[in-house]
C-alpha positions in Angstrom: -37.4 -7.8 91.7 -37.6 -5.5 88.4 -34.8 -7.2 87.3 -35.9 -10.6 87.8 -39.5 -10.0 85.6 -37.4 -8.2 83.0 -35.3 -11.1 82.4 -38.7 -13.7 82.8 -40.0 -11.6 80.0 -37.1 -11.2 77.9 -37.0 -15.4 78.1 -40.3 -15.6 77.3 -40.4 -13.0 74.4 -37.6 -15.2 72.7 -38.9 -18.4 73.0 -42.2 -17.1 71.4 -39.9 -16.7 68.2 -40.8 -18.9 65.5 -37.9 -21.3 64.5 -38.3 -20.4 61.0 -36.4 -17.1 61.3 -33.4 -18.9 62.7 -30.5 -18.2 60.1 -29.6 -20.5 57.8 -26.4 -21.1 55.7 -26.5 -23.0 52.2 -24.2 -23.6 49.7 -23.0 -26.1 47.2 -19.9 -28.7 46.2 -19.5 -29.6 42.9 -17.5 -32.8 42.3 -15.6 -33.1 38.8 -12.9 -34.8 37.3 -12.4 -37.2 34.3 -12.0 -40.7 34.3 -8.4 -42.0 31.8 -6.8 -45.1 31.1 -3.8 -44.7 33.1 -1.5 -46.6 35.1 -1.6 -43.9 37.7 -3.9 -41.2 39.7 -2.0 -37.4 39.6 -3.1 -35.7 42.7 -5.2 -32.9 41.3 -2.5 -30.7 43.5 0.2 -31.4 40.6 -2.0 -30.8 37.7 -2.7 -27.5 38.7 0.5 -25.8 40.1 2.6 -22.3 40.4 6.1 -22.5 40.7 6.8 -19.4 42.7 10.6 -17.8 41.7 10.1 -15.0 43.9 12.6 -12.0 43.8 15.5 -12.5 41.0 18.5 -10.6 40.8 18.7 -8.8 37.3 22.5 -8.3 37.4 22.9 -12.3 38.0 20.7 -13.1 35.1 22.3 -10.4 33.1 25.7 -12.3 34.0 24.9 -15.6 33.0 23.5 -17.4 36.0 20.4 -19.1 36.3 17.9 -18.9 38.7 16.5 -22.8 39.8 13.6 -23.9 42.0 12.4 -27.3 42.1 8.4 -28.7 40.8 6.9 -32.2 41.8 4.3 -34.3 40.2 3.2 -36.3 42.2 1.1 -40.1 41.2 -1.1 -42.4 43.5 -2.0 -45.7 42.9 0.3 -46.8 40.6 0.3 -50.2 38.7 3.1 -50.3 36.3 3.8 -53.9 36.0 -0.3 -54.9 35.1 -1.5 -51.9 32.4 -1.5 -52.4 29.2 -3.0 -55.3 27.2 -1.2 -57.7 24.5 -2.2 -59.2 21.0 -4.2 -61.7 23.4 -5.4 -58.9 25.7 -3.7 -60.2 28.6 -2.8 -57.3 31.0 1.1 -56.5 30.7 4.1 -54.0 32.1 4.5 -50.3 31.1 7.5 -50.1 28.9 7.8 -46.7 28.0 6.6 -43.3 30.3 6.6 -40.6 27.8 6.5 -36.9 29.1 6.0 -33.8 27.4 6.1 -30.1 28.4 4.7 -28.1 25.8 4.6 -24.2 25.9 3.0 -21.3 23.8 5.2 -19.0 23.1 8.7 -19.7 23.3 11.7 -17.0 23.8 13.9 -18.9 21.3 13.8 -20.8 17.9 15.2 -23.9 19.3 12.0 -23.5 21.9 14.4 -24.4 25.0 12.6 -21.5 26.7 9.5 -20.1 27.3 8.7 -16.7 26.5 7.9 -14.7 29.7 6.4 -11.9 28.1 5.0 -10.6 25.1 7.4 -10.7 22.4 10.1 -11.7 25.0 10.9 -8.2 25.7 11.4 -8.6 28.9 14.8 -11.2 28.0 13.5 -13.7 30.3 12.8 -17.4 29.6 12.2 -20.5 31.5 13.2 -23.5 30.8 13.0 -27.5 32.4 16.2 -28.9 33.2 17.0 -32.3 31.1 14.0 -31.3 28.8 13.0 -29.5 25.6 9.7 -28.4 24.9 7.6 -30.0 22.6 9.5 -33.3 22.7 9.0 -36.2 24.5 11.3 -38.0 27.2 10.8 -41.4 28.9 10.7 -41.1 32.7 9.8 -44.4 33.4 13.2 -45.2 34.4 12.6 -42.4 37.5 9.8 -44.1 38.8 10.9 -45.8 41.9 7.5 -47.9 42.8 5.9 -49.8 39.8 3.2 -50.5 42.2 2.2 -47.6 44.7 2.8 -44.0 45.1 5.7 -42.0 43.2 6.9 -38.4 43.2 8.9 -36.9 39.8 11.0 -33.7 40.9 12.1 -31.2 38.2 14.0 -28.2 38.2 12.6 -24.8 36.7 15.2 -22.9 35.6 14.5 -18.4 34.8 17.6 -17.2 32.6 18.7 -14.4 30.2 17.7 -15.1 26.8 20.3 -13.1 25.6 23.5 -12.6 28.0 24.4 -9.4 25.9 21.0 -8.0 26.6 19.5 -6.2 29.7 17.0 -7.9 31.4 14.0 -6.1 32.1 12.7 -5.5 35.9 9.1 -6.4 36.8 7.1 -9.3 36.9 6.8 -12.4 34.6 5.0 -15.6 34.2 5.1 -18.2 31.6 2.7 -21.1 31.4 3.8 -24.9 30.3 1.5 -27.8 29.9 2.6 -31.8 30.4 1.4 -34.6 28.8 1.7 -38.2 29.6 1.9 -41.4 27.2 2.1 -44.8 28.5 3.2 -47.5 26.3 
């Protein structure tokens, strides 16, 4: 019978609890982005990326091989083939898909390779298969679907700088940017 008050009373002292100390989570989203005059969306997952090498051999590099792992970026909503505007202003087909990488520093005067630490001590650059930093290349040959979603796959290469230099152990990053022209 004690047991049975107890538990009446422990309902009724809750209920007597004014709702306004029930807890309360708040927080916020912020929506960005910017709005270009493109062709196509990039998924916000390709414009910010880390292409992840993960543990390289130091005597392979040393030797002469490269290490490779692959990069996407990826496009939505693509209208190649009704973009760009004429002398009359009519709507017309992309001819030309310029892309850039660009770096800032590079490892080597011909700026094949990005510089992966200060000074490049560590010997270590990156480069982008088929590319060279700093100049452009048309791509739009790659693109499978003028109208829809497309996918470009590169290949990150890490290698020696300097085959008759050690490599140093320890971590490295390198940072590239891309840029895209239509035309």
């Amino acid at each position: 019978m004690k047991l049975t008050k107890l538990a009446i009373a422990s309902v009724f002292a809750v209920s007597m609890i004014p709702l306004s100390s029930v807890a309360n989570n708040t927080g916020t989203v912020n929506f960005t982005g910017t709005v270009v005059n493109t062709p196509c969306n990039i998924e916000q997952s390709s414009l910010k990326q880390t292409v992840d090498f993960g543990q390289l051999s130091r005597k392979a590099l040393e030797s002469g091989q490269a290490a490779e792992t692959d990069f996407d970026i990826k496009f939505t909503g693509c209208d190649f083939t009704n973009f760009l505007a004429d002398d009359a202003d009519e709507p017309g087909a992309v001819k030309s898909m310029d892309l850039v990488f660009t770096g800032q520093n590079y490892a080597d005067d011909a700026n094949s390779l990005l510089a992966t630490s200060t000074g490049n001590t560590n010997n270590l650059g990156i480069a982008i298969d088929g590319f060279k930093f700093g100049e452009a290349k048309d791509v739009l040959p790659s693109i499978v679907n003028l109208k829809g979603d497309n996918t470009l796959t590169f290949k990150a290469l890490a290698k020696a700088v300097d085959t008759s230099k050690p490599v140093s152990e320890g971590k490295f990053n390198a940072i590239s940017n891309f840029r895209i022209t239509y035309q």
